[in-house]
N, C-alpha and C positions, 0 to 999 in steps of 0.2 A: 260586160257584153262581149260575145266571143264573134271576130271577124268572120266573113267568108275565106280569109286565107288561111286562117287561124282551121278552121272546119276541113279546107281541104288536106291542110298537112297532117293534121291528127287520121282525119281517114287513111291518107296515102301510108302515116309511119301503122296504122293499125293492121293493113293489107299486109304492108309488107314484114313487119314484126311476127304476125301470123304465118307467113310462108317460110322468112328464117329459121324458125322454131320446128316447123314441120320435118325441113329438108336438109337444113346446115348444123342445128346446135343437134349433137349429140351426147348432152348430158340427161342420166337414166332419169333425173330427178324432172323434168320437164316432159317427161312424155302426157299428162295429164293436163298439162296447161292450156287456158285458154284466154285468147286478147277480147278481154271486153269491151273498151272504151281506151281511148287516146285523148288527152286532153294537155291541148300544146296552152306557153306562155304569151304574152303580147307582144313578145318579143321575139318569140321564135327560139329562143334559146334553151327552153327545158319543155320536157315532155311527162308527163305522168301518164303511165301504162297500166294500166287495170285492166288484173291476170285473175281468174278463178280456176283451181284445182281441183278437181276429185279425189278425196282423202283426207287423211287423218289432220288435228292440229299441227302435229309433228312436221308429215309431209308438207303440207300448209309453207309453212316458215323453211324447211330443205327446200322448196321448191322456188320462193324468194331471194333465199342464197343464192342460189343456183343462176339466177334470172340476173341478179348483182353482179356474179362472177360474169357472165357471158356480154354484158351491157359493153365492154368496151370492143367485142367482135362483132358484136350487132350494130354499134354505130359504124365501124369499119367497115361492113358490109353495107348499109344503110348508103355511107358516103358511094358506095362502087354504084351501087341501085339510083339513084335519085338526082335529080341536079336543083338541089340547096346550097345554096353559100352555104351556108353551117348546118350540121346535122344537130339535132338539141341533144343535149345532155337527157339520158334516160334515167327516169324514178321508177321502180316498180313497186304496187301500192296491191293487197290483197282485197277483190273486189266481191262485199259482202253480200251486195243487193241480192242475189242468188239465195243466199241461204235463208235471209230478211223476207223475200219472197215466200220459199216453204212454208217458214213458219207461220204467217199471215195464212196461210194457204191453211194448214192445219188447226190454227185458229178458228178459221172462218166453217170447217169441219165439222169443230167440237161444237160451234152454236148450233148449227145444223142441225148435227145429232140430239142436243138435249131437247 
């Protein structure tokens, strides 16, 4: 069962994750990224980040890199932003439901159709 504090930190790190990305990280492989969902511990100490991309498998997984390499400037910037004792350790996890979605979509299409 996920706290009220639990909800508001995952919102506050998903705000602000998103406006990092927008304004500060400048790596080319993130231009397409987008923060879906934030889903902190009970403890506060890790965060799982669910990111969707527009693009290839390829880009997909460059764009995760990408997101790994830049996690120790975003929690450094996260700490200047926010007033937590501890910023959580960031996971970045590729979020499927989007594409999970279409296909259901296209699915539900093809019955249509026949």
């Amino acid at each position: 069962m996920t706290t009220r504090r639990q909800e508001r930190v995952a919102d506050l790190l998903q705000e602000e994750i998103s406006d990092l990305l927008q304004r500060k990280v400048r790596d080319p492989r993130l231009e397409f990224v987008t923060v879906t969902a934030v889903k902190v511990s009970h403890d506060l100490r890790h965060a799982r980040v669910y990111v969707s991309h527009l693009g290839s498998e390829e880009e997909q997984q460059a764009a995760l890199a990408g997101l790994q390499h830049a996690a120790g400037f975003l929690r450094h910037e996260l700490r200047a932003r926010l007033s937590l004792r501890r910023v959580p350790e960031l996971t970045f996890v590729l979020d499927e439901s989007i594409e999970r979605g279409q296909r259901i979509l296209e699915l539900l299409h093809q019955i249509e159709g026949s």
